[in-house]
C-alpha positions in Angstrom: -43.0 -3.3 17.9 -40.4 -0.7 18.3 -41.5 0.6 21.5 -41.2 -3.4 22.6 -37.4 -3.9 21.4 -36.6 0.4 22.6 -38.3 0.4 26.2 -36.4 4.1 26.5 -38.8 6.5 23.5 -35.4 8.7 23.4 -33.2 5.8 22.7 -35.2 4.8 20.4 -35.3 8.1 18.7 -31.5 8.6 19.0 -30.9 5.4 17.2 -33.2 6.5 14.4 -31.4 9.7 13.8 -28.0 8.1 14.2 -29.0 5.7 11.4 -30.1 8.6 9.1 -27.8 10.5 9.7 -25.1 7.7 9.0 -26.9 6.7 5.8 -27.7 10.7 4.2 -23.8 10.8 4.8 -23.2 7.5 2.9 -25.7 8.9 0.0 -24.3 12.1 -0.3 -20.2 11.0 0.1 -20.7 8.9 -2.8 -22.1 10.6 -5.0 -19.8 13.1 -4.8 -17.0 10.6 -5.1 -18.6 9.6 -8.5 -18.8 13.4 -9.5 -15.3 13.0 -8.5 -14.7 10.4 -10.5 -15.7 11.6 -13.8 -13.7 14.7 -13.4 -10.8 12.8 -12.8 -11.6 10.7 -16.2 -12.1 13.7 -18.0 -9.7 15.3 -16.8 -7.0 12.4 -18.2 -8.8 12.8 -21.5 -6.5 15.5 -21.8 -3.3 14.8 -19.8 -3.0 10.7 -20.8 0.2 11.8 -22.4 1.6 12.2 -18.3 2.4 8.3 -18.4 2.5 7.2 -21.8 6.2 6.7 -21.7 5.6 3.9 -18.5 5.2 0.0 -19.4 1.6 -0.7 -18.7 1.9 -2.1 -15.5 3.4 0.8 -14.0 0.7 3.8 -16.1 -1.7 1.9 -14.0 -0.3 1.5 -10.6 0.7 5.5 -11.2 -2.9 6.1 -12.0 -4.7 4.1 -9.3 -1.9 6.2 -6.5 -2.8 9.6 -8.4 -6.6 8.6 -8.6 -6.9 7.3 -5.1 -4.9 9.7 -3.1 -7.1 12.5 -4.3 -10.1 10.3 -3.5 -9.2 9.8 0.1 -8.6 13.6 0.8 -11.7 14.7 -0.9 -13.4 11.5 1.4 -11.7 12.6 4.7 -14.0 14.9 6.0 -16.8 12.6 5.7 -15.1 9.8 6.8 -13.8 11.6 9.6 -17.5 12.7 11.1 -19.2 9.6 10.2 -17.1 6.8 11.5 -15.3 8.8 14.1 -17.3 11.5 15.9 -21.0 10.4 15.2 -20.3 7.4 16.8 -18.8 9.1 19.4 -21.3 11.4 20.0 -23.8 8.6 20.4 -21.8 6.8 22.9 -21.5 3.8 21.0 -17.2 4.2 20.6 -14.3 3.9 22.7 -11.7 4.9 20.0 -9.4 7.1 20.3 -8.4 9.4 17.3 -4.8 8.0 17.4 -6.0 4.5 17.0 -8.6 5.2 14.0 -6.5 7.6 12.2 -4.1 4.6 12.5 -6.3 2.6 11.1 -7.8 4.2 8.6 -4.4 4.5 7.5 -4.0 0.8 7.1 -7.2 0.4 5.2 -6.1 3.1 3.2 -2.6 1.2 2.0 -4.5 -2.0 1.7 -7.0 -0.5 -0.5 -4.0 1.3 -2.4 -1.7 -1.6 -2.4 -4.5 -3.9 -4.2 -5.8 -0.9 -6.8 -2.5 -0.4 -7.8 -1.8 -4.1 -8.4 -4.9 -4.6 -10.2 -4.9 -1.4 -12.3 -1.9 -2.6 -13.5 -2.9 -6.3 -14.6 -5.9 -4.8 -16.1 -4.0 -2.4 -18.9 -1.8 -5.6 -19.3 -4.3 -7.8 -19.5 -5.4 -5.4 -22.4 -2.5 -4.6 -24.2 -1.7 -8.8 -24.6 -5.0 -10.0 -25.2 -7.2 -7.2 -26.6 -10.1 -9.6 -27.3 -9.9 -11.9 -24.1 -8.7 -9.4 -21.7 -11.6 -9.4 -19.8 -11.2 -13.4 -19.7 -7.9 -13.3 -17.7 -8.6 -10.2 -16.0 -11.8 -12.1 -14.6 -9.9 -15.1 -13.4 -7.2 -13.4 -12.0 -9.7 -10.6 -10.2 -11.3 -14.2 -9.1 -8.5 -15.9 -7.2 -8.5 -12.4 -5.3 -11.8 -13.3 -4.2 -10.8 -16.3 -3.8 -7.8 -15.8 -1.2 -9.8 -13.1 0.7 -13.3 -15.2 1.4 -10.7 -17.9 2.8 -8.0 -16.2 4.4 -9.2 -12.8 4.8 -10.1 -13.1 8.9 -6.5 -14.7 9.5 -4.0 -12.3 7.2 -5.9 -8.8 6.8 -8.5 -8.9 10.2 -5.5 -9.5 12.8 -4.2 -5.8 11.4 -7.0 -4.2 13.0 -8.5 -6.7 15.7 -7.1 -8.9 18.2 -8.4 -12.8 18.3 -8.3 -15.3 20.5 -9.9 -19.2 20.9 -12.8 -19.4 22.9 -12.0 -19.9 26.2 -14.8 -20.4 28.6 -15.8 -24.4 29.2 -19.5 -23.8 30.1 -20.1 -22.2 26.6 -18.3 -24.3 24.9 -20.0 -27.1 25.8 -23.5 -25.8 25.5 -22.5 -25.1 21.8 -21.5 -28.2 21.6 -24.5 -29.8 22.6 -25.7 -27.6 19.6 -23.6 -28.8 17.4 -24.5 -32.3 18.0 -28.5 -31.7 18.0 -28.0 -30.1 14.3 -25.7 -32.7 13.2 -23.1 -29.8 11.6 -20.2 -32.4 10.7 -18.2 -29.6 9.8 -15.3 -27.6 11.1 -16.1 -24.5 12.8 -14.0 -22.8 15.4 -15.0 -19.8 17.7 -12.9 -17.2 18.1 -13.7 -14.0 20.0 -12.5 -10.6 18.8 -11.6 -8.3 21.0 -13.2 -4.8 20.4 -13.7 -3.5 23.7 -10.9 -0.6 22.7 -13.4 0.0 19.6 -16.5 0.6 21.2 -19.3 -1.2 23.3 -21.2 -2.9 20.2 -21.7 -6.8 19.7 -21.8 -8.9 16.5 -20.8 -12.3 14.8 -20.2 -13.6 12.0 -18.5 -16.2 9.9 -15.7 -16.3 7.5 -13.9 -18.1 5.6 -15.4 -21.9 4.1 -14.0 -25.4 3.8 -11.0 -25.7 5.8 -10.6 -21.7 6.7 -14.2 -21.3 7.9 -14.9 -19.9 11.5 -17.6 -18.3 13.7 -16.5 -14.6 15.3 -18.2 -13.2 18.0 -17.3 -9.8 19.8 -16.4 -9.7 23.0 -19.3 -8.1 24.3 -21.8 -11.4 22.8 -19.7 -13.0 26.1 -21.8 -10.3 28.3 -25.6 -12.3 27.5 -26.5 -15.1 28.8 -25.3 -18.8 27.6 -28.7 -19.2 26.3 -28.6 -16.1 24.2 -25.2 -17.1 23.2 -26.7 -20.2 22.1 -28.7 -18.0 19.8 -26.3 -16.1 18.3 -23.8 -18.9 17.7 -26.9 -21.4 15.9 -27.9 -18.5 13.6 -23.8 -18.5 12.7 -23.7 -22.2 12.2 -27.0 -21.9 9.8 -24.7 -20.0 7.7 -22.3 -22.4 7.7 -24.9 -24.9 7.2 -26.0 -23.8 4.1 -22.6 -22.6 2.9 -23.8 -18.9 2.3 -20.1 -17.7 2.7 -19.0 -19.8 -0.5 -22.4 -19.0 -2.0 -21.6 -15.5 -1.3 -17.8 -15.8 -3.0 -19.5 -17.9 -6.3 -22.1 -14.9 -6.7 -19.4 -11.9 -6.4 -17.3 -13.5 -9.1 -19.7 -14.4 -11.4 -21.0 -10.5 -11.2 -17.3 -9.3 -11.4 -16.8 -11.3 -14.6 -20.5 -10.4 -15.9 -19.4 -6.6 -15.5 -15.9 -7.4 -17.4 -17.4 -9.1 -20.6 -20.3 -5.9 -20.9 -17.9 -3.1 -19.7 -15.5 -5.4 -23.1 -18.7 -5.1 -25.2 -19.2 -0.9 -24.4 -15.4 -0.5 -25.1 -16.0 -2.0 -28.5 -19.2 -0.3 -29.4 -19.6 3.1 -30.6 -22.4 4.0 -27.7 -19.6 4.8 -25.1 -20.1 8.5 -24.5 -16.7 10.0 -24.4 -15.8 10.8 -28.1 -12.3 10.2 -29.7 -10.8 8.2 -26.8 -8.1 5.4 -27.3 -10.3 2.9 -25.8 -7.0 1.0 -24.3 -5.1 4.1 -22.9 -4.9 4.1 -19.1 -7.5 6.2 -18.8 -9.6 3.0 -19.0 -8.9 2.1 -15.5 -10.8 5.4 -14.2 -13.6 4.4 -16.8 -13.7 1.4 -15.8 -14.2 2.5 -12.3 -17.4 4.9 -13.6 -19.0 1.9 -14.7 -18.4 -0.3 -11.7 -19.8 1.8 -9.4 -23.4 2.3 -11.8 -23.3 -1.5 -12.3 -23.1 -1.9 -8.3 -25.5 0.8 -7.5 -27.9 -1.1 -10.8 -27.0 -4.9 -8.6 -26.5 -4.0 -5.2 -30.2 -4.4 -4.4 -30.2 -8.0 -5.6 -27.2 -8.9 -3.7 -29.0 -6.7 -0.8 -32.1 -8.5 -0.7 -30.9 -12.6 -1.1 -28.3 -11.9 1.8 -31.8 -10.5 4.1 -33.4 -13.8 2.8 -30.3 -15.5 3.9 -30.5 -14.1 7.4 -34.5 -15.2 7.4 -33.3 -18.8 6.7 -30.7 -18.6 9.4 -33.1 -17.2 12.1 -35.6 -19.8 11.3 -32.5 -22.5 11.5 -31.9 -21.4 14.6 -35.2 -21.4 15.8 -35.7 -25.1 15.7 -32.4 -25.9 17.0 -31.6 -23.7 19.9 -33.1 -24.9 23.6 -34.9 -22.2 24.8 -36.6 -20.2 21.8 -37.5 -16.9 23.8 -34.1 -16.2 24.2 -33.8 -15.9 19.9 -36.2 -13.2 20.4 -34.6 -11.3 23.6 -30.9 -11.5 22.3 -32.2 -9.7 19.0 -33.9 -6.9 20.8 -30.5 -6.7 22.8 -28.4 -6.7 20.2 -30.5 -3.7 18.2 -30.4 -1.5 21.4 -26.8 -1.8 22.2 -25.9 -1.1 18.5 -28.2 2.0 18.5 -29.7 0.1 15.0 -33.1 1.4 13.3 -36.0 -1.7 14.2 -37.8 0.0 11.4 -35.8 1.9 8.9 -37.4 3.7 5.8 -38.1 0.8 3.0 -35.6 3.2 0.8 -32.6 2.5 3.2 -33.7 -1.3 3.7 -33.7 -2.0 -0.3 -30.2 0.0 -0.6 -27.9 -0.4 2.2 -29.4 -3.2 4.4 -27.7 -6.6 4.5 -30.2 -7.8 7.2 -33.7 -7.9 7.8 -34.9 -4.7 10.0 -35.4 -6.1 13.4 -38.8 -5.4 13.7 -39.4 -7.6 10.8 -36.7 -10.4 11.9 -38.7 -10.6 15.6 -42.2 -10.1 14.2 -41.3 -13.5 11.9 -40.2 -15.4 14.7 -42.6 -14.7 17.2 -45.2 -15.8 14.2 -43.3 -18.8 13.9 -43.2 -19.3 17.4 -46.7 -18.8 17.6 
């Protein structure tokens, strides 16, 4: 099955190295950001005092800066090689070091501007309600959520891509025609996003529900043929369909507020293993943080493995609705070759960092189907 999707053996090779490589760098950058993290911790075991004398608002934005900052730099080099010159040396990027420094700087005050924010709701969600903090801290972490999943693609995308409408008639109304055959009622708006600048890679997705929701396709999807288009775009509308964005946005904050009432019930145990610690100092923001990222690492597999279910659903949606079926099974062996992707990575990576099926197991299904 691989050789079928990667006619070229040393294309096919390259994309398995390029994978690994990508994902050994993934492993071994975080778990040297959660050594990192630890130290940090218990290193503020003994220097709490620093920003006692700040209301709690402030300790925490202070600490989330102080915390983060150091994060980044011990980060850099990895992030640097992996997302910049291995993708680069595999010919699969156009960007320039100017543009992805600038935008990893953007990310980077994003990311700081929202820690900050929340570090500091947290210690004074704490301080005024010591026994429901976790309740308001939930709901407020929630509307987050909330504002991202529906406005995420048209405030925080647009700093990094450019969008526009989709444009050409002949696709438009072939997608239409789609439309009406599954009998989707529902708003949903194509935009293209312009990555050309980025790198030669094609993708879609959706974003957004209700009112906000939209389909996204690269610029590069407008290369296939209308057909395969047609592919892409019902396999999009499947999510839609079923609403997996919302289901999505209902599963993350029921986990978040899961991981805030039993992260409440080890701060109020005696089993937390850091001895004589003021369980509401602003040092609980970096414990806090500890815990998260064992609680993701404990879930993530779950999440992981009903979002590849999802993407089953969507390419068997697809399949009964789209005109000429082949074309499901060509644009997928396209789209794994032009974004250098693994058709059969280890089971390992799959269960850990895979939010789709392998396509060796997405074409193997459909051709089964089909057959």
């Amino acid at each position: 099955m691989e050789k079928r999707i990667y006619e070229d053996n040393t294309k096919l090779i390259l994309a398995k190295k390029y994978q690994n490589q990508k994902t050994y760098l993934t492993v071994i950058s975080s778990a040297i950001l959660f050594l990192y993290t630890i130290f940090f911790v218990l290193f503020f075991l003994e220097q709490d005092q620093i920003l006692v004398d700040y209301a709690p608002f402030f300790s925490g934005i202070y600490y989330f800066i102080i915390y983060y900052v150091l994060r980044t730099l011990l980060a850099f080099p990895f992030e640097i090689y992996q997302s910049f010159k291995l993708p680069k040396k595999i010919g699969i990027s156009n960007e320039t070091f100017s543009l992805w420094i600038t935008n990893q700087f953007k990310s980077f005050v994003l990311v700081l501007f929202f820690g900050s924010f929340a570090s500091g709701l947290l210690l004074i969600c704490i301080e005024n309600y010591p026994d429901f903090w976790w309740v308001y801290f939930s709901v407020l972490i929630s509307g987050f959520f909330i504002f991202i999943f529906l406005f995420g693609q048209t405030i925080i995308a647009p700093l990094f891509f450019n969008f526009e409408k989709l444009s050409d008639s002949k696709i438009e109304k072939s997608l239409l025609n789609l439309r009406e055959n599954i009998g989707f009622k529902g708003q949903s708006d194509i935009w293209v996003m312009k990555t050309k600048k980025y790198g030669d890679y094609a993708n879609a997705f959706i974003s957004g529900f209700g009112p906000t929701r939209k389909i996204v396709i690269t610029e590069s999807v407008l290369e296939y043929n209308p057909e395969e288009i047609e592919c892409i775009v019902a396999h999009e509308l499947a999510h839609l369909y079923f609403s997996h964005n919302l289901l999505l946005c209902v599963y993350k904050i029921v986990s978040f507020i899961g991981f805030f009432y039993i992260f409440k019930l080890l701060l109020d145990s005696e089993y937390l293993p850091i001895n004589d610690l003021d369980i509401y100092s602003v040092n609980t923001i970096g414990i806090l943080l500890i815990f998260f990222l064992i609680f993701n690492f404990i879930i993530s597999p779950i999440f992981l493995m009903v979002s590849r279910k999802m993407e089953f659903a969507c390419d068997l949606f697809a399949l009964k609705y789209v005109s000429n079926q082949s074309c499901l099974i060509s644009v997928l062996k396209k789209l794994c070759t032009r974004n250098f992707c693994d058709p059969n990575p280890p089971y390992f990576f799959k269960i850990f960092f895979y939010t789709h099926p392998p396509f060796s197991e997405r074409i193997k299904r459909l051709i089964s189907l089909m057959n």
